[in-house]
N, C-alpha and C positions, 0 to 999 in steps of 0.2 A: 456491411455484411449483407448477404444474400438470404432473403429469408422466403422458405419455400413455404403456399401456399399448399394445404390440404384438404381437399374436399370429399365426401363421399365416401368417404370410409369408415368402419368399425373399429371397435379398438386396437383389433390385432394389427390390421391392416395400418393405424396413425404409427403403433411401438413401430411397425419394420419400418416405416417412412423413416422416423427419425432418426434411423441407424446412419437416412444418406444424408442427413443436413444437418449444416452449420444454426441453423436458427426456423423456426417456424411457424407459420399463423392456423392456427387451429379452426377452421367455420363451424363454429357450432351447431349452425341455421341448416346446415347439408349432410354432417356428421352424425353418424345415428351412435350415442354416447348418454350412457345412465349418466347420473350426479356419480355412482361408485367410481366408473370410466372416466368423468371428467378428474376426478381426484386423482387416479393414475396418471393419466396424460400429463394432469402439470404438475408431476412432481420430477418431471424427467429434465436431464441438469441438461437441456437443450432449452435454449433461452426461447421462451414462446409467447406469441401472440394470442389473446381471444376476442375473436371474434362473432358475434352473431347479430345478423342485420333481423331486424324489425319486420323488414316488408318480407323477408322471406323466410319465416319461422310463418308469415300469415298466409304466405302461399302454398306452404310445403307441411307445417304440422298437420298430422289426419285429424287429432280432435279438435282443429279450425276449418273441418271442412264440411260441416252439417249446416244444410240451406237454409234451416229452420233459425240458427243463430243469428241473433240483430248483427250489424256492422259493428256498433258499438262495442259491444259483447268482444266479439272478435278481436278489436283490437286492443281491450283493456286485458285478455288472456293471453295474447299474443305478447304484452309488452311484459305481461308476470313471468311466463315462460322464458324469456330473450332474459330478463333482467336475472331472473335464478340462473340459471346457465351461467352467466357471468361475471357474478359475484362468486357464486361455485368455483371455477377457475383459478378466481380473484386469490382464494381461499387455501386452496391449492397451490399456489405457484405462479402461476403468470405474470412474465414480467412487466408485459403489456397487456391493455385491455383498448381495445377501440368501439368508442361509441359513434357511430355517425349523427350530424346534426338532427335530422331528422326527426329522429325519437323526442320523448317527451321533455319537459324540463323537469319535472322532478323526478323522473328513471335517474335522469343522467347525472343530476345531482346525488340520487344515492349509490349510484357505482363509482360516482368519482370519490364519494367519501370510504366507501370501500376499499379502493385502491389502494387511498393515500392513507388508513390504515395498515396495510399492509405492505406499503411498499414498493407499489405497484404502477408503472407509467401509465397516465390516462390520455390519452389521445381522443382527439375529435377530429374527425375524420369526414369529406366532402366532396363528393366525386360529381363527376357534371357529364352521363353518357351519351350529351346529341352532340356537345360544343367547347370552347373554349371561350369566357367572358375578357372585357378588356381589362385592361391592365390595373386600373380601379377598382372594378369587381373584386376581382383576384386577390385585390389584398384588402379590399373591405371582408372577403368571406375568411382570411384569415385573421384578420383582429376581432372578426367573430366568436370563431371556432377558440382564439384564446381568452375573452372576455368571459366564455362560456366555459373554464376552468383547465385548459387542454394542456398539458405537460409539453405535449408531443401535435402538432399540425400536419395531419393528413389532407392534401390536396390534391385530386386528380382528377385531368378531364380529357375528352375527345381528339385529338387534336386530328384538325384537316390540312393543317401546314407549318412547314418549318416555323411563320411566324406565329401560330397559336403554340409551337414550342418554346419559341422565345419568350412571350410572355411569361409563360408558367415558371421556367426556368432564372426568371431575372428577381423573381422572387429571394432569392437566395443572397444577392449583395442588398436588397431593399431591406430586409431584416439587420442585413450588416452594417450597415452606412445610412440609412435615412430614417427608417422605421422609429418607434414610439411607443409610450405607454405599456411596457411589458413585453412588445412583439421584438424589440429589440431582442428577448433574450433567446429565443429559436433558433438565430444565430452559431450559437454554442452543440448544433446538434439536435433540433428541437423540431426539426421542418421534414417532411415527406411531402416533396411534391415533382410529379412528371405524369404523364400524358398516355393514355392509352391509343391506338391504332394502331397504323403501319405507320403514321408520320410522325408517331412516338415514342419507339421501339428502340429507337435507341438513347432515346430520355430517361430509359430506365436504366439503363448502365449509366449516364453521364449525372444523373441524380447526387451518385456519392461521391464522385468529381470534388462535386459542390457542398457538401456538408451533409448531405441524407444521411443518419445514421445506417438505414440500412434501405433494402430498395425490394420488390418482391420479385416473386418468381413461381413456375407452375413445376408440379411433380415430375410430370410428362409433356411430351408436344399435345398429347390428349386431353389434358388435365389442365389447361386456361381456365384461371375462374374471370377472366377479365379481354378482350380486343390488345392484341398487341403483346402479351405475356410470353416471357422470352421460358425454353426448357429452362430446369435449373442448372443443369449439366452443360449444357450449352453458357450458359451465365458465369458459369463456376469459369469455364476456359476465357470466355473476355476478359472478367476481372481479376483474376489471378493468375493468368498464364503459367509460368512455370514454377511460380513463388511456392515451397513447401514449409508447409504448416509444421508443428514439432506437436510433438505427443510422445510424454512415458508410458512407456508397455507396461510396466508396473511401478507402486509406490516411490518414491525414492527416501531413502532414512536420510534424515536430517541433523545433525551432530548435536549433540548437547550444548546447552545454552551456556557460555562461559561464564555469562553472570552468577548464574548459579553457580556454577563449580569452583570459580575461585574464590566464590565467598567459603561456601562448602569446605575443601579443602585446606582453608586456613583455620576456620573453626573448626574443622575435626583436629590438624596441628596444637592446636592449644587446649584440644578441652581432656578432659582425664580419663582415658580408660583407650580402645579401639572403636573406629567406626568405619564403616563400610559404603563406597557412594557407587552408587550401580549405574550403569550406563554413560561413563564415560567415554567421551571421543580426542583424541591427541587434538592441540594445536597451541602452534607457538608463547601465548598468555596461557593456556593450562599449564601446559609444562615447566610455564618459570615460577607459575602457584604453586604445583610439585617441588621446585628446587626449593624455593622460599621455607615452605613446608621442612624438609631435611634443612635447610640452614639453621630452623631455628633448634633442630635433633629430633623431630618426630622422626617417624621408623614409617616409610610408604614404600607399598608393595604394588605390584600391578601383577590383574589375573585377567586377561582379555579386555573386556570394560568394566570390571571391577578396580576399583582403587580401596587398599587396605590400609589407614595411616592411624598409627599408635600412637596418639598424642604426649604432650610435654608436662598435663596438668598446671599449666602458666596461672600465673598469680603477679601479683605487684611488683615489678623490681627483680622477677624469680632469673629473668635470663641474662645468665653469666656470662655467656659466649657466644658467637656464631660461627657456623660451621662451614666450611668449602665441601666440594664434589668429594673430597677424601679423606672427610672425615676429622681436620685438623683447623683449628681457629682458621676464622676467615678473620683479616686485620686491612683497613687501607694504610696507604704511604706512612700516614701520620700515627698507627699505631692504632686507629680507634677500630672497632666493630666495621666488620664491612658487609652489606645487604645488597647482593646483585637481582635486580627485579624484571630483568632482563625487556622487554620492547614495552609490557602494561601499561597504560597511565593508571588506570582502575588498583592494576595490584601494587604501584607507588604509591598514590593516594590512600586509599587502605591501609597501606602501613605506614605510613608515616605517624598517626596517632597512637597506632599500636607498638609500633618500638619505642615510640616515646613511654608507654607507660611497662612494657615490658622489659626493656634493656635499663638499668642504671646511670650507664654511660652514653654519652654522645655518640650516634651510628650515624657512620655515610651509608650513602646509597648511594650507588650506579647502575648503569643502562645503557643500555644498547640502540644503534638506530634510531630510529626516527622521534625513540623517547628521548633522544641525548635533544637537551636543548628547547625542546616543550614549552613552551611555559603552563607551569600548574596555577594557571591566573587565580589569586582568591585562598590560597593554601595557606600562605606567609600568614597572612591577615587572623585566618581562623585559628591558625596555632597557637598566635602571638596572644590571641582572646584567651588563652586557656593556660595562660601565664609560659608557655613553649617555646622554644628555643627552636628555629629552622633555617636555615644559610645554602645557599648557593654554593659550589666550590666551582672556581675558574668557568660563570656561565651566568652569560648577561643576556637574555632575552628581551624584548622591546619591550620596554614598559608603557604600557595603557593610560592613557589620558588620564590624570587626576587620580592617580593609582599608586603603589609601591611598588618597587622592583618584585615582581614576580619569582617565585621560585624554579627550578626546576635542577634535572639531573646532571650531574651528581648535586649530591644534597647532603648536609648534615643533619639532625636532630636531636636534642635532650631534653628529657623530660620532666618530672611526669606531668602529665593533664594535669591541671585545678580543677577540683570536682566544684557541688557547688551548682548554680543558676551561671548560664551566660549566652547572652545575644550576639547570635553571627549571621551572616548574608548569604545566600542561598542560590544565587543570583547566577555565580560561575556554574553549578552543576553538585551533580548529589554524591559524589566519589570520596571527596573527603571527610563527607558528611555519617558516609556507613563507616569509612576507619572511626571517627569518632563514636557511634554508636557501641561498634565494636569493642574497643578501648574503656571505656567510661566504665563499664561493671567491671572490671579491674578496682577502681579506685576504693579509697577505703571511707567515701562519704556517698551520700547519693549526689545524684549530679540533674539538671533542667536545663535542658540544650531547646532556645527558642529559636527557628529560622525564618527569617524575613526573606519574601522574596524567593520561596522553594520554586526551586526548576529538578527534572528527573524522577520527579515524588514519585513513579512507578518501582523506578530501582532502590532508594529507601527504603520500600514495603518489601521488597525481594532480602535487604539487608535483614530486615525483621524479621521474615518470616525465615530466615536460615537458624537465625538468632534463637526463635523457640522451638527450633527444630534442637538444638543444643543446649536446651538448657535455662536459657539467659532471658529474664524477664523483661519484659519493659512497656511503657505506654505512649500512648500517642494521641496527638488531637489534631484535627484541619480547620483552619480557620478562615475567614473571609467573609466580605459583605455580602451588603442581599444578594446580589448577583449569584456569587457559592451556596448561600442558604437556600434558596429557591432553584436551583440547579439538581440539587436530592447528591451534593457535595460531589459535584465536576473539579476534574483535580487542576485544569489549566484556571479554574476562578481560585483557587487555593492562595490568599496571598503570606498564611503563617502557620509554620508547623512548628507545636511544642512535643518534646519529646522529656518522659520521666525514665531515667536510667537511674535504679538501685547497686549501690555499690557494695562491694564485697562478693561477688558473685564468681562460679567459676562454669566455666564451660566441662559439658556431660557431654560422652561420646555418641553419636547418632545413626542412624544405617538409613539411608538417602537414597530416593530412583532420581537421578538429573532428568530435568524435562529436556526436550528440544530446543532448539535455538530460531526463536522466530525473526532474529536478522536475519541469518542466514537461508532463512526460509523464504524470507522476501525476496528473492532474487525471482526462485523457482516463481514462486504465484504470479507475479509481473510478467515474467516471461509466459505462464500459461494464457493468462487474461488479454496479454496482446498477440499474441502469435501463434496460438493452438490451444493445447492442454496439458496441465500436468496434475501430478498425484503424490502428495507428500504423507509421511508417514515419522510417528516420533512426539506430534506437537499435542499442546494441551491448552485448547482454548479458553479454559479458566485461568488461565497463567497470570501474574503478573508483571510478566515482561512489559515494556513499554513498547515492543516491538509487535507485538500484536496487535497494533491500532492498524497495520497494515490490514488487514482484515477489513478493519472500518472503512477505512482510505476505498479500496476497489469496491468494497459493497455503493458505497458513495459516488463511485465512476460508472458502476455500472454493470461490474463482472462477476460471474458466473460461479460461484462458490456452494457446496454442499461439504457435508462432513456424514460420516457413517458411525456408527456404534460407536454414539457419545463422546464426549468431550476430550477422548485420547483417539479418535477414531481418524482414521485417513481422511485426507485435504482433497479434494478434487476443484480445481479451480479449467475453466473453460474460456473462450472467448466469445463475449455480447459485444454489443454497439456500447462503448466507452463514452463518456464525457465528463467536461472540465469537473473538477474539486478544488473543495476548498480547506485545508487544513492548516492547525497549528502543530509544526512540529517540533515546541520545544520541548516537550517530555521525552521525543523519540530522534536528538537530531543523526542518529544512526542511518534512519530512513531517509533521510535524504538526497545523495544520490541514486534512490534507485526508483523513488519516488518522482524525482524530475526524471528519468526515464521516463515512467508512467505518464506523466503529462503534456509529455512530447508525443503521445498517443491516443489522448484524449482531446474531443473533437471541443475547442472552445479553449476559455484563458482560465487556467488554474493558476489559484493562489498558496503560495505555501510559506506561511507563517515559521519564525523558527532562528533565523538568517544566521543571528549573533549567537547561537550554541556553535558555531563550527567553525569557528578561528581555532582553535587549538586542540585539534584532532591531529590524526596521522599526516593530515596536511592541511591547508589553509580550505577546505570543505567550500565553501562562497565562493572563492574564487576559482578553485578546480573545477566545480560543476560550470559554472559559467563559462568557463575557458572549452569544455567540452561540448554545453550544447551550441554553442557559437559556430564551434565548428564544423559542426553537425548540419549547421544549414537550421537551425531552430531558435526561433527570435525566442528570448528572456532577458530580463532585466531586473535590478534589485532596486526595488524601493520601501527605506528604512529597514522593517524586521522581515519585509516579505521578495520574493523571487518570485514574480513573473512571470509564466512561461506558456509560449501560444502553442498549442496543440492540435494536430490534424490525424484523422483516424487513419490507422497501417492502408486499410483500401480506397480512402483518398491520398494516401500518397504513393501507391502504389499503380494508379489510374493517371495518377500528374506525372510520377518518373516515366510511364510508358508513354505519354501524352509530349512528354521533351526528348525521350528518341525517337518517336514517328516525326516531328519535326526536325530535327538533326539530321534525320533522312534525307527529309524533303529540302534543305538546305545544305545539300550536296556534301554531306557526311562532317559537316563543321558544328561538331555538335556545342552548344549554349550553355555555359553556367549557367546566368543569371536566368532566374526564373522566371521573371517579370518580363526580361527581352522576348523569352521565347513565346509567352502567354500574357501580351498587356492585360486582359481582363483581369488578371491576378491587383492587380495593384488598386484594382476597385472594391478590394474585398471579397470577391466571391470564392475565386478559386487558388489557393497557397499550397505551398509543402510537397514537394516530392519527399524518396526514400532519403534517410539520412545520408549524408557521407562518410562515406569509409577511409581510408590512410593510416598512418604513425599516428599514435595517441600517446599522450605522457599520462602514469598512473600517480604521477607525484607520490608512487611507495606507498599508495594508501590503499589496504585491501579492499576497502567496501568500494573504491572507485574502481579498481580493477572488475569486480563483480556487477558497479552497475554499464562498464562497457561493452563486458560480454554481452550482456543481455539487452544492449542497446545493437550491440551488432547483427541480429538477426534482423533488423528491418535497417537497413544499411546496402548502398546501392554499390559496393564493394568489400571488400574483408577488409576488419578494423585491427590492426596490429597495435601491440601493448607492449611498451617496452620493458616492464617488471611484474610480469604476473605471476613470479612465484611469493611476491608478498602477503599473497592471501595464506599462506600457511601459519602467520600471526593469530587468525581468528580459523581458519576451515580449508587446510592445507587437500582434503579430497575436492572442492571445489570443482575444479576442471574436470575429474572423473569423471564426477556427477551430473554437471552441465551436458556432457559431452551423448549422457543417456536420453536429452529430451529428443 
């Protein structure tokens, strides 16, 4: 990123600056700004630098300029001054803070604890205005500069020739390939370094080339704070040429979370009286929740985004029949009960427990698509714990190593639960786990459902918390070693959930605002965090979605996130300088591909924990993404529970794709795949990754890959065609609409 330098201005004058920049460094040492003004400046969702050097807060503040004051003096008020300022900032917002070497050792030690309180990049920073040192210098001052605590390695010097450019600049595979003791890790996004002059000037463009997160630049041709300081506007056309940013002109609504609403919608089906769920949005899993709903005879109405459903008052063994589109038994081939659950695994799963305990007799289930054939790995097992009756009909899915034949659609089941204590494995996912929850206050004992091995545990608490929304009591506990107990109960250390369900209970009619849907919100924040901006509206960042770690994930890369008028308040997500993360995404394996997205754009190697949740999705999940970014031109690899994936920021690939057709030129229009051919240096680690590749993409039918390729295709060095993307109508059939607005 391009981040413009501001000097000399007041506050009015920094707000209009920042109107024209992507990213900014704020001098505080030049800037005539109260503590109030500094609180304003960095609250503004433009990712900012603070700056204020030492020697020039002691040249320039007037009450350091009385004759009378020892030297001393001077500079122990000088360093109070520079240090308030900056912590101030700190305090405010700034996402970076640069201290130069220079200053003290205990300043710099308490602005960097400051920082790393808040959140905040500390950089140490090291400019050399007569020269350029040798190539030993150069990197003894930056095992310095990180010895001495620096997030982030600022180096810049003089330069009088190409090769005092070379130096500085080879910095950048030394960190990659030889470097040591922690300097290694700058690598990932961690290094600023290029040359001031005229024999350096274009070291500041070719900086991010090389992994600079971001590079500087002056307001005006006027406004150099530095030798060599290119406009920004001028900067802006090198490194971005014709590449357009995306930005929503306003909010975009976000559909309701299905999670919720299919739990929602079923529990209003079964509990006794009318209940009301406000702010629903159509898509293909709602609507077979709706049919399910009338199959079992509730009465559901739709008024815009209101949903009206007159419940059944269900009870043990109460449901005699199920019903078709018109109203007349629904029966399979063989006569028994028929439950079409149409593409769900979530709303199969779910019921499976539940018609066990609410039908008398034996019901099939079928489905549609991509559910046909599924395996509901782990289903068979837990039913059968609960004395349950579940069978396949004509549908043999691969059975898993050291495993039973799996279940899946079509399906049988009879019931009821055995109430009662019983240990099941938790392992496959948390879907069967809410139908039993669900199910269990039916029975006519109390029931102690203990799970080993919980995976999902966010959506569980979503099951529950629907559950006392209606009525339905019940307890819970998280268990686990020290590790969880000392964590203040992090739910990835969770390794036992026991759950008390009282039986005899009945579900009470409820009136429900559906939150938003923070899958499908993840597309949008990806897409603004690497490729502009965007503004979401709908979410509720108390949620307990498990999709909300998305949140976490990009604060952790690096991106640019604000919210307004609290916790149901619009999304503004922006673009910063990105880098590698490291997550576990079994609680959330939804995020997955949209999350390797993400890390195809974060400058370093991201780890994404999770692997084995995503064999049995809408498609083989592991192996799609893999197949995708492969093709993409973006090295990953899966090792055990983790994916791999190296990462290069959109304006370093954006600088390398223009960098392999100015050589395609100059080799007489025979333009170079391989990247390596066209740029040996690449293959030393310095400089990788053009724009992705564009072509025919298979969505293997899976909506959220469908969604994470749109959003991979804005940084694609050609339009990426999809062979199935009206599957996204399963989970968030406006999709394209909406995309279509950034």
């Amino acid at each position: 990123m391009i981040c413009t330098t501001i000097i000399n201005k007041d506050l009015q004058g920094i707000l209009a600056a920042l109107e024209m920049c992507e990213m900014a460094e704020i001098r505080l040492d030049s800037c005539n700004l109260s503590m109030k003004d500094i609180d304003e400046v960095f609250s503004s969702d433009v990712p900012l630098v603070a700056t204020c050097r030492l020697a020039d807060v002691m040249a320039s503040e007037p009450s350091l300029q009385d004759a009378s004051m020892s030297e001393q003096s001077r500079e122990i008020k000088a360093m109070q001054i520079t240090e308030r300022r900056l912590v101030r900032a700190i305090e405010a917002g700034a996402r970076y803070v640069d201290v130069e070497m220079e200053v003290p050792k205990q300043m710099s030690k308490r602005v960097r604890n400051a920082a790393h309180e808040n959140g905040t990049v500390f950089i140490r920073s090291y400019h050399d205005f007569t020269g350029t040192g040798s190539v030993e210098e150069l990197r003894d001052m930056v095992k310095k500069c990180r010895y001495h605590g620096a997030d982030v390695v600022k180096l810049v010097t003089m330069a009088h020739s190409q090769e005092d450019v070379e130096r500085v600049m080879s910095l950048y595979s030394w960190c990659s390939t030889e470097a040591s003791g922690g300097v290694e890790a700058l690598a990932d996004g961690g290094l600023i370094a290029f040359c001031m002059g005229e024999a350096g000037r274009q070291s500041r463009v070719d900086c991010l080339r090389y992994g600079s997160p971001y590079t500087y630049a002056a307001l005006t041709a006027g406004e150099a704070a530095a030798p060599g300081q290119w406009p920004a506007e001028e900067m802006m056309k090198a490194v971005y040429g014709e590449y357009t940013f995306i930005d929503s002109e306003s909010p975009l609504a976000m559909p309701c979370s299905k999670s919720f609403a299919q739990r929602a919608i079923i529990a209003a089906a079964l509990a006794d009286g009318v209940s009301h769920l406000r702010g629903y949005s159509p898509c293909g899993d709602n609507e077979a929740a709706l049919q399910v709903a009338r199959m079992l005879g509730a009465d559901v109405q739709k008024n815009g985004s209101e949903i009206t459903v007159k419940g059944i008052s269900a009870s043990l063994g109460s449901l005699k029949q199920i019903l078709d589109g018109e109203g007349q038994p629904s029966v399979a081939d063989d006569g028994t009960p028929r439950l079409h659950v149409g593409e769900s695994g979530l709303l199969t799963r779910m019921m499976i427990p539940l018609m066990a305990q609410l039908c008398p007799q034996t019901v099939t289930f079928t489905g549609e698509k991509t559910l046909l054939g599924r395996p509901l790995t782990g289903a068979k097992e837990i039913m059968e714990a609960f004395g349950t009756e579940a069978e396949s009909v004509n549908c043999h899915p691969e059975r898993s190593e050291g495993s039973a034949q799996a279940l899946c659609v079509p399906l049988t089941v009879k019931g009821p639960l055995r109430p009662g204590r019983t240990d099941i494995s938790g392992k496959h996912g948390s879907q069967i786990i809410s139908g039993l929850l669900m199910g269990l206050p039916f029975a006519d004992r109390n029931s102690t459902v203990v799970v080993h091995e919980p995976k999902s545990i966010p959506y569980m608490f979503i099951t529950l918390e629907v559950l006392k929304k209606f009525g339905i009591k019940t307890g819970n506990e998280m268990l686990g070693g020290r590790d969880f107990l000392e964590s203040d109960g992090d739910w990835s250390l969770c390794t036992e959930m026991v759950f008390k369900i009282k039986g005899g209970q009945k579900y009470k009619a409820a009136d429900i605002d559906l939150e938003g849907d923070w899958s499908a919100a993840a597309n949008f924040l990806v897409a603004g965090a690497v490729f502009g901006k965007a503004q979401l509206q709908g979410l509720d960042t108390r949620s307990l979605q498990a999709d909300l770690s998305i949140m976490d994930i990009l604060m952790d890369a690096g991106a640019s996130l604000s919210q307004t008028d609290g916790d149901r308040g619009d999304i503004t997500v922006q673009r910063a300088p990105l880098r590698s993360f490291a997550v576990d995404a079994s609680n959330c394996p939804d995020l997955f591909p949209i999350i390797s997205v993400l890390a195809a754009f974060c400058q370093g190697t991201s780890r994404l924990a999770g692997v084995g949740r995503l064999a049995n999705k809408e498609s083989d999940r592991a192996k799609a993404i893999m197949e995708m970014l492969t093709r993409m031109g973006v090295k990953a690899e899966i090792e055990g529970d983790e994916m791999i994936i190296e990462g290069h920021s959109l304006v370093q690939r954006l600088l390398c794709q223009k960098r392999c057709l100015d050589c395609a030129r100059h080799d007489n229009g025979n333009a170079r795949s391989d990247v390596e051919t066209c740029h040996p240096e690449r293959s030393e680690g310095s400089v990788t990754g053009g724009l992705l590749q564009g072509g025919e993409y298979t969505s293997h039918h899976d909506h959220r890959m469908v969604m994470a390729l749109k959003v991979a295709a804005l940084g694609a060095d050609s339009p990426i065609t999809i062979d199935d993307e009206d599957c996204v109508g399963k989970s968030f059939p406006q999709f394209h609409e909406i995309f279509e607005k950034l």
